[in-house]
C-alpha positions as CSV (number, residue, x, y, z in Angstrom):
1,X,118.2,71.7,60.3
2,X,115.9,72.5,57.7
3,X,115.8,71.8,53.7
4,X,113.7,74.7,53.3
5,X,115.3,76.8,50.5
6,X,117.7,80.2,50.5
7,X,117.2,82.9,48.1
8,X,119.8,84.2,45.7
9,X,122.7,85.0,48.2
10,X,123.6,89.2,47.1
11,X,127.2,89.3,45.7
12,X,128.7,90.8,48.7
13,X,127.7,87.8,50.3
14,X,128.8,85.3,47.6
15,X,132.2,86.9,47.6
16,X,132.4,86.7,51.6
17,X,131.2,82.7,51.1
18,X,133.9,82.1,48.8
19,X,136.4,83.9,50.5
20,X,135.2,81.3,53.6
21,X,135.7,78.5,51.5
22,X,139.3,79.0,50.6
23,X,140.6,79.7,54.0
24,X,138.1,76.2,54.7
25,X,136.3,78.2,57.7
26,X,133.5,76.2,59.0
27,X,130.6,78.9,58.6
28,X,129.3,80.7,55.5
29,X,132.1,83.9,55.9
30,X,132.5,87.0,57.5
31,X,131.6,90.3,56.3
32,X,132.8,94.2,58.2
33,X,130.2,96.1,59.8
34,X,129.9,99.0,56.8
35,X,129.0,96.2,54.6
36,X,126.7,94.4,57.0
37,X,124.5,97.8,57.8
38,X,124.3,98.1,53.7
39,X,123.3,94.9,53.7
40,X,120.8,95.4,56.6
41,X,119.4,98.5,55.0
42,X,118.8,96.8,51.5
43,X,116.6,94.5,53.5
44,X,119.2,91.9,51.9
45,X,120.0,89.7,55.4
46,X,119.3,90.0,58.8
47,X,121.3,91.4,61.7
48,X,121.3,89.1,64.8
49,X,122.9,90.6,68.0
50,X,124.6,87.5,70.2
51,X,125.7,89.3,73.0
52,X,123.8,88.9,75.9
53,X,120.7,90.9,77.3
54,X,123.1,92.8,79.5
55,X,125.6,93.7,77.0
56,X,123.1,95.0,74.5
57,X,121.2,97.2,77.3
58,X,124.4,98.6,79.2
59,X,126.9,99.0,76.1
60,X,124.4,99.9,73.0
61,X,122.8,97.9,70.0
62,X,121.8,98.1,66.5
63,X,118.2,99.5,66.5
64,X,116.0,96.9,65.1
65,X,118.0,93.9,65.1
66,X,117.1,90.7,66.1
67,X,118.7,89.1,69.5
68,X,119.8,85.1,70.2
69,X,122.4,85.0,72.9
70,X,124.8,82.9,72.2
71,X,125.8,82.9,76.3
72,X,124.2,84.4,79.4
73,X,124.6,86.3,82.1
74,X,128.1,87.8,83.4
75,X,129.3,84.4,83.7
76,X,128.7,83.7,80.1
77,X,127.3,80.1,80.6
78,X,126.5,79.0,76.8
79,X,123.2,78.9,75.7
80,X,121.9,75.6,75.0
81,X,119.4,76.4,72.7
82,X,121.0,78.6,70.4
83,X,121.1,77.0,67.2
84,X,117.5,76.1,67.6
85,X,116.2,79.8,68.9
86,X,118.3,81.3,65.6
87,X,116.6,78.8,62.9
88,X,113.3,79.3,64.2
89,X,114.3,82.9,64.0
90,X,115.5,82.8,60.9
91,X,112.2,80.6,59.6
92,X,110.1,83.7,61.3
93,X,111.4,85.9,59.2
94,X,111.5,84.4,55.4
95,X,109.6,86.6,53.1
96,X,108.0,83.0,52.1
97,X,108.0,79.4,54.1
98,X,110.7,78.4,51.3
99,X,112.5,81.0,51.2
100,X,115.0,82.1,54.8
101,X,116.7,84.8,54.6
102,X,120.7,85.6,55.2
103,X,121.8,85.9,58.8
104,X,124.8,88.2,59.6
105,X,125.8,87.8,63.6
106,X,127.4,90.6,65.3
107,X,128.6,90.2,69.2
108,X,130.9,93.0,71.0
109,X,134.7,91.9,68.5
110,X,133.8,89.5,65.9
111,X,134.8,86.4,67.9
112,X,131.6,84.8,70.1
113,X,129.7,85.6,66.6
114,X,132.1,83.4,64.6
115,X,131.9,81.0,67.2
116,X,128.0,80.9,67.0
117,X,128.1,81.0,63.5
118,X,130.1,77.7,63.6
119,X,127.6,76.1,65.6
120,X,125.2,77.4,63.8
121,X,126.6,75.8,60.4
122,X,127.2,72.3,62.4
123,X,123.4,72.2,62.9
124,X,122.8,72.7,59.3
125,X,121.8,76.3,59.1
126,X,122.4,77.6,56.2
127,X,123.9,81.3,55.3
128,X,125.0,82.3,58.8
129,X,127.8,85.3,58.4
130,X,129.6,86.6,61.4
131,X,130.0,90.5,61.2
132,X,133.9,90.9,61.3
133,X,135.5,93.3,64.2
134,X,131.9,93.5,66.2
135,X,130.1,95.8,68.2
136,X,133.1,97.6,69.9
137,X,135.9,96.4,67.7
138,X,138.9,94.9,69.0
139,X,141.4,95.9,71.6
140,X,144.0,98.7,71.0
141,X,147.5,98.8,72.5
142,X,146.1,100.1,75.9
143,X,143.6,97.4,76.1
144,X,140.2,99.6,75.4
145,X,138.1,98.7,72.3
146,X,136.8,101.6,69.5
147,X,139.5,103.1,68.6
148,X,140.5,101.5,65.4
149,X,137.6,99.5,64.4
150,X,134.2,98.3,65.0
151,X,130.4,99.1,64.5
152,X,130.7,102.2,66.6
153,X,133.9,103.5,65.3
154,X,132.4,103.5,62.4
155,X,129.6,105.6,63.2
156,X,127.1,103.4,62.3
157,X,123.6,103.3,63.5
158,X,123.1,102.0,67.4
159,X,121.6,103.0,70.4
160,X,121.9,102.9,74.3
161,X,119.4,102.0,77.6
């Protein structure tokens, strides 16, 4: 999508490409939330919430981070524009025109964020990571998610409407 250039990838990062490469996933890798918020607070990539409007005000979010749905509304109807509403998000904020900046994408498990940062890599964007396990983490044996994994469960920053 763009040729402009991507700054030194940070070594979590690099490790989490390469660890993509080998099991041939078509996007950049995956990183867990702990690592993703140290990466965040480093100011070393940027945290881009897919989940739609109505997850992030009714569930909870990340303070600060950035928002591209992949889908919409309760019926989750894909968003068309997507990979061209994250590249000019990521282009926004480079430190310098040349220069874009990691994007780590988190949605409510780990799945729609992989699946956006697929598309994402099919258009050409480059250094799109999927934050492993999500927002709420993944279901338990009694079908409720946060009680084994996940942003929350880990206590990490978020907030709630």
């Amino acid at each position: 999508m763009t040729d402009t250039a991507i700054p030194t990838l940070p070594p979590a990062l690099q490790q989490a490409q390469a660890l993509a490469q080998q099991h041939h996933l078509p996007y950049a890798g995956s990183v867990p939330p702990q690592q993703a918020w140290q990466l965040v607070q480093q100011g070393l990539a940027l945290l881009v919430d897919v989940r739609t409007t109505e997850e992030r005000k009714f569930v909870g979010h990340v303070p600060d981070s950035l928002h591209v749905a992949w889908a919409t509304g309760t019926a989750l109807n894909r968003n068309p524009r997507f990979a061209r509403e994250l590249a000019a998000l990521q282009l926004r904020q480079a430190v310098a025109p040349d220069q874009l900046p990691a994007v780590l994408l988190l949605c409510r498990s780990g799945k729609r964020s992989a699946l956006a940062a697929q598309e994402a890599a099919k258009a050409g964007i480059a250094h799109i990571f999927n934050v492993s396990e999500g927002f709420e983490g993944d279901l338990d044996d009694v079908q409720q998610r946060g009680h084994f994994n996940g942003w929350r469960f880990y206590g990490l920053p978020w907030v709630q409407d």
